[in-house]
C-alpha positions in Angstrom: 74.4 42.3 107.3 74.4 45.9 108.1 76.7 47.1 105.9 77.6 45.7 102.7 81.0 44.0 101.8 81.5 46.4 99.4 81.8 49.6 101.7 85.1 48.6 103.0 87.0 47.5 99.7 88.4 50.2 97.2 90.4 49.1 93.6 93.7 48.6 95.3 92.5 46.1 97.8 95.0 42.9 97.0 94.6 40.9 100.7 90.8 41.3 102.0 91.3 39.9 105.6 88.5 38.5 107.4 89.4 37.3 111.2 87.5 35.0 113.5 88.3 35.3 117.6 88.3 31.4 117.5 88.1 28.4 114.8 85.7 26.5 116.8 82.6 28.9 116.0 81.2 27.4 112.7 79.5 30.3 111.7 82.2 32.0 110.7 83.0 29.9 108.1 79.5 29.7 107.2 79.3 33.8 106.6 83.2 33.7 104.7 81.6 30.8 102.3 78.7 33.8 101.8 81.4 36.8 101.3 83.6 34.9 99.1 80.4 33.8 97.0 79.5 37.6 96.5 83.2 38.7 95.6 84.2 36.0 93.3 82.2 37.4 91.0 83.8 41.0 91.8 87.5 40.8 90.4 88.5 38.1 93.8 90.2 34.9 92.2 91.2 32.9 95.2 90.3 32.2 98.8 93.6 31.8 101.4 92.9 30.3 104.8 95.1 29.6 107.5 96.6 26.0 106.0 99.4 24.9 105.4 100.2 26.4 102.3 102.0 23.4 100.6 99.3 20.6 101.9 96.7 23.3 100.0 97.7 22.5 96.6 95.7 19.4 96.8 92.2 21.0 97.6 93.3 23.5 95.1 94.4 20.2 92.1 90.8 19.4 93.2 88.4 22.7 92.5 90.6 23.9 89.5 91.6 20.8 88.1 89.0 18.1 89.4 92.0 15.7 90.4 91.4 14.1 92.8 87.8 13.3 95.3 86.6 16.1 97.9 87.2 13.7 100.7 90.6 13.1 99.1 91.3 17.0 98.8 90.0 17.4 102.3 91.8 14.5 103.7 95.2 15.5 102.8 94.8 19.2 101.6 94.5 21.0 105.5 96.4 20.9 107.9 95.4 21.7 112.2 92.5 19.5 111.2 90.8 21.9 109.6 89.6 19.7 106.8 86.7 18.4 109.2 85.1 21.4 109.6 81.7 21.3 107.8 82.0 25.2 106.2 85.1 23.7 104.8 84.0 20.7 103.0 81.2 23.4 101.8 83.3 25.7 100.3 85.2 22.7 98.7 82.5 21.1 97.2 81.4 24.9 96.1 84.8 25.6 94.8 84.5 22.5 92.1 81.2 23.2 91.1 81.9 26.9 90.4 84.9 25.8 88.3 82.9 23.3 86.1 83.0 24.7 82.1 84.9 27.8 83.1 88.5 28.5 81.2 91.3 28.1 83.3 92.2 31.7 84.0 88.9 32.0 85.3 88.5 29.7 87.5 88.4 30.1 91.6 92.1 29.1 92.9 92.5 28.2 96.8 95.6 28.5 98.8 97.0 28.2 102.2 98.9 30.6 103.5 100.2 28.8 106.9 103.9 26.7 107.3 103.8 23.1 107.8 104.3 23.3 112.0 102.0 22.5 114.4 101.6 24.1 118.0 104.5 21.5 119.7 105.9 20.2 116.2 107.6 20.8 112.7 108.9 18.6 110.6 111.7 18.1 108.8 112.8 20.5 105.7 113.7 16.9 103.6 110.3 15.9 101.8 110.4 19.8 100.2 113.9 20.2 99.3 113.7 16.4 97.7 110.6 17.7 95.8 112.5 20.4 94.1 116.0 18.1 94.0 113.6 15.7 91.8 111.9 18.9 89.4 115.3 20.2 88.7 116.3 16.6 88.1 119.8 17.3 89.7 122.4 14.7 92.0 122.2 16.0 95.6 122.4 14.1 98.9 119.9 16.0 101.2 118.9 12.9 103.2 122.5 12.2 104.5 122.7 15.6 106.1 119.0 16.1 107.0 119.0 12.6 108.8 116.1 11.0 110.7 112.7 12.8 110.4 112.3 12.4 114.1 115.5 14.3 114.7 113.0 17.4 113.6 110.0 17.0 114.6 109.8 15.8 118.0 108.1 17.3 120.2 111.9 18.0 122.3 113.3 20.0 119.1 110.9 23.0 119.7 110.4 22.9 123.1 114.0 22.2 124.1 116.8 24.5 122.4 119.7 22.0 123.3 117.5 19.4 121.4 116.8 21.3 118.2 118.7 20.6 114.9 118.5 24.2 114.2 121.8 25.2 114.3 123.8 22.3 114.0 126.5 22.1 111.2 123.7 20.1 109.0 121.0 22.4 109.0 123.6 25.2 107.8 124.6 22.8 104.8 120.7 22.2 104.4 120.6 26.2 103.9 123.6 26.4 101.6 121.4 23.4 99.2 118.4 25.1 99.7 120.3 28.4 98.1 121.5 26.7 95.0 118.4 25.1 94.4 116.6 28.7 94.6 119.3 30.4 92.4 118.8 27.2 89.6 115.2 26.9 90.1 115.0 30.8 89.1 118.0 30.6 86.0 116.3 27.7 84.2 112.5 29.2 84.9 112.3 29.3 80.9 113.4 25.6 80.3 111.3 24.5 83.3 108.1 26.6 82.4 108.7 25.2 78.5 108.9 21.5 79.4 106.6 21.0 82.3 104.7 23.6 83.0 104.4 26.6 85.3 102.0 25.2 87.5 104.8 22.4 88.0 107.4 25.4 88.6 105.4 27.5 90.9 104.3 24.0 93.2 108.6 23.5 93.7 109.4 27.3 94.3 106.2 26.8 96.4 107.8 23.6 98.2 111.0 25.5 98.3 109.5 27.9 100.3 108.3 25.7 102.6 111.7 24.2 103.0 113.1 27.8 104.1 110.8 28.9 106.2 111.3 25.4 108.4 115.0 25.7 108.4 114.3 29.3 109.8 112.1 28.1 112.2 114.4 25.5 113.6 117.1 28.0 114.1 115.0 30.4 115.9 114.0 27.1 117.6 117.5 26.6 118.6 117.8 30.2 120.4 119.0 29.9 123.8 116.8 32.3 125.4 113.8 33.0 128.3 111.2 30.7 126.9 108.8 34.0 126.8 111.1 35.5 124.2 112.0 32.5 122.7 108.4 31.6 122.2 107.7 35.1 120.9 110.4 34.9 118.4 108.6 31.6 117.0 105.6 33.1 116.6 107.3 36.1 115.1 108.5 33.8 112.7 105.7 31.8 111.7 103.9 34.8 111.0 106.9 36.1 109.0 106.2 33.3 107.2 103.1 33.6 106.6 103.1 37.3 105.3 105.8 36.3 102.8 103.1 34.0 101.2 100.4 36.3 101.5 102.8 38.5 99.6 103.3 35.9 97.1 99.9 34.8 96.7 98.5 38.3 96.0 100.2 39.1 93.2 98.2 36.5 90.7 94.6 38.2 91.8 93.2 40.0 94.8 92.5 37.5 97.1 90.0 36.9 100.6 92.0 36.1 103.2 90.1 34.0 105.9 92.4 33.2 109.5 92.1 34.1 112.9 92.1 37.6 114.3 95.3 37.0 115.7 97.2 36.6 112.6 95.3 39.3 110.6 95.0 42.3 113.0 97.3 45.5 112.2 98.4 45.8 115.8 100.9 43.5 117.8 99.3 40.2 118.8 99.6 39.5 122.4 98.8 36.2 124.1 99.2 35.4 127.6 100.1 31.0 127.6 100.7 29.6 130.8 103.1 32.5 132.6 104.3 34.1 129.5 103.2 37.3 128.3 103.9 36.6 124.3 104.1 39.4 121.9 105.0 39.6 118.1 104.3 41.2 114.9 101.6 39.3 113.1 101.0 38.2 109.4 98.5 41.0 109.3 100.6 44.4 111.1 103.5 43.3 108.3 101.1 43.1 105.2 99.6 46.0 105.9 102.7 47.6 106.5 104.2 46.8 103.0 100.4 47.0 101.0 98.9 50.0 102.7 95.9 50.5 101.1 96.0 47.2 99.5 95.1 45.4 102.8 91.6 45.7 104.1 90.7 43.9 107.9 87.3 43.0 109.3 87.7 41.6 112.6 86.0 38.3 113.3 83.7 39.3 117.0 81.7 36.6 118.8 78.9 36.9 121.7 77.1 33.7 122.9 78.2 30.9 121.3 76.6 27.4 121.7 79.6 25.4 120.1 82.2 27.3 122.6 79.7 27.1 125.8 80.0 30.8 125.8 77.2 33.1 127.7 76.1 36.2 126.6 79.1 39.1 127.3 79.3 40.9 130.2 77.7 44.3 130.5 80.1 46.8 128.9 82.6 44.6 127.0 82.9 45.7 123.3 80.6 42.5 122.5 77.9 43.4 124.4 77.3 46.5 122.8 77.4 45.3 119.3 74.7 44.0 117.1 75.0 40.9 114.5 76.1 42.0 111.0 79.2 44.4 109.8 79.8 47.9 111.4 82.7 50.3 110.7 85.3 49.8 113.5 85.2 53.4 114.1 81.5 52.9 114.9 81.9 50.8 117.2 81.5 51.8 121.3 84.3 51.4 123.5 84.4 48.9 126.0 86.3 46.6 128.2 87.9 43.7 127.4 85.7 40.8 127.9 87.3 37.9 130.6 84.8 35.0 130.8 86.3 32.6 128.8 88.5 29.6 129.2 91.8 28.7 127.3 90.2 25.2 125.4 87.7 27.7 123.7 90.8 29.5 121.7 88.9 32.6 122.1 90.5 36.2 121.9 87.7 38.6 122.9 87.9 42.4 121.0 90.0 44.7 122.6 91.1 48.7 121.8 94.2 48.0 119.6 92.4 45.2 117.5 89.1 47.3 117.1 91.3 50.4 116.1 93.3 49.0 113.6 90.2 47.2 112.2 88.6 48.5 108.9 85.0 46.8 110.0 83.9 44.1 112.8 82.1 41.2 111.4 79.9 40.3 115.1 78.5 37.2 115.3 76.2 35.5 117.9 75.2 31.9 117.8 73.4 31.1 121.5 
């Protein structure tokens, strides 16, 4: 590296954000294993990647608590297939280890930070409000208004307004349920806590979550607008989403946040798909927002790649001028926007606004 790690925290650091331009590069995830190595031993008690964040209590059962098997906790504990990256099942396995002999308050925790939807899916709310329904151990129909699973997460009820549950007269009684079960799950914390536990308590306000940001996301779902702003609005909300666990999540310890550029940046993320020019407010630009000093951002940069197919960048683009290591953003030499690059690569090269509300770039090149 060319800098340390260490020159761009400061003591209120809470979310330390690392991006990547694209999740197909393995040696990003081979230099976060590296980072989070060096600051888990520096006050850092947790590692959030871009997972679902529900699905994540399994890996995290199986480094704190040892239930479980690593294929097990890598099998069902990511989601977007990102349990089959090598760095992951590395950092897993290192996780466990780490954890061995160590008192529980000391020990490594992992979380997602992501909602259970995929790119042309999300599923149905039920499985999450039945988990809590069953914790309180209270008599509520969920499944009778809910209905098939189907009914949510084909492939129609996001793409499709007319098609999406959303804002049918169930998914507002599903809301109305999901309210009561917040208000009792917080008015009987004490009873709860005392005869299960609070890792038991925190896993249904967890699942609870989940629940709500689904029913949110099927409404927006159900919007009958332009399919740009539409689409927009989605991704607004999914990232919405995903800064209200951050939030959460950094409140028990300061955490490294590991996800893709797009998510963690401080400026608007922009994406051209198909004809639409997309454009929301990411997990990163509303964290930052609320922590201000507490969020730190190093943005993930990327010249040749061999696993992408990706040549060396073009003369003057911001990646050409770089060197491998860590550089202060405002270091870094202006460029242009790099444009050789196909959409299966899910590359997003460096531009201005990214670099500019960067704290560091993190440039890696793997020919």
């Amino acid at each position: 590296m060319t800098r340390s790690i260490d020159e761009f925290r400061n003591s209120a650091t809470r979310v330390f954000g690392v991006g990547e331009p694209t999740h197909q590069e393995p040696e990003f995830g081979a230099v976060r294993n590296k980072l989070f190595g060096e600051l888990a031993g520096d006050g850092f008690g947790s590692i959030t990647l871009e997972t679902d964040r529900v699905r994540a209590m399994a890996v995290d059962d199986y480094v704190r608590y040892g239930v479980g098997t690593l294929d097990t906790a890598l099998s069902t504990g990511f989601s977007h297939g990102l349990g089959e990256l090598e760095p992951n099942r590395q950092l897993v396995a290192w996780m466990h280890d780490h954890n061995q002999d160590r008192p529980e308050d000391a020990r490594l925790a992992f979380h997602g930070f992501d909602t259970p939807t995929e790119m042309m899916s999300a599923p149905s709310p039920l499985a999450y409000l039945e988990h809590v329904r069953d914790y309180l151990g209270v008599e509520l129909d969920l499944a009778s208004a809910a209905g098939a699973d189907d009914r949510w997460s084909r492939t129609e009820a996001i793409l499709d307004p007319a098609a999406s549950p959303g804002m049918t007269a169930d998914a507002q009684v599903l809301r109305a349920y999901a309210d009561d079960l917040h208000v009792q799950l917080l008015a009987r914390a004490p009873e709860l806590v005392a005869v299960t536990s609070r890792t038991a308590w925190t896993r249904a306000r967890t699942n609870l979550t989940a629940a709500v940001g689904l029913l949110r996301y099927h409404r927006q779902s159900a919007e009958q607008l332009d399919q740009a702003t539409r689409t927009s609005r989605m991704l607004g909300v999914r990232d919405a989403l995903m800064a209200e666990n951050l939030l959460d999540i950094s409140t028990a310890a300061p955490t490294l946040l590991f996800a893709h550029n797009r998510h963690l940046q401080r400026n608007p993320s922009t994406w051209r798909l198909a004809e639409m020019e997309l454009s929301w407010s990411c997990a990163g630009s509303i964290v930052s927002a609320l922590l201000g000093p507490g969020y730190t951002f190093i943005a993930g940069s990327l010249g040749a790649s061999g696993a992408l197919g990706l040549a060396e960048p073009p003369a003057g683009t911001y990646e050409s001028m770089l060197r491998p290591g860590l550089v202060r953003a405002d270091e870094v030499t202006a460029g242009t926007t790099r444009t050789d690059l196909t959409p299966e690569q899910g590359y997003f090269p460096l531009d201005q606004a990214t670099v500019a509300g960067a704290d560091a770039v993190l440039h890696l090149s793997t020919p």
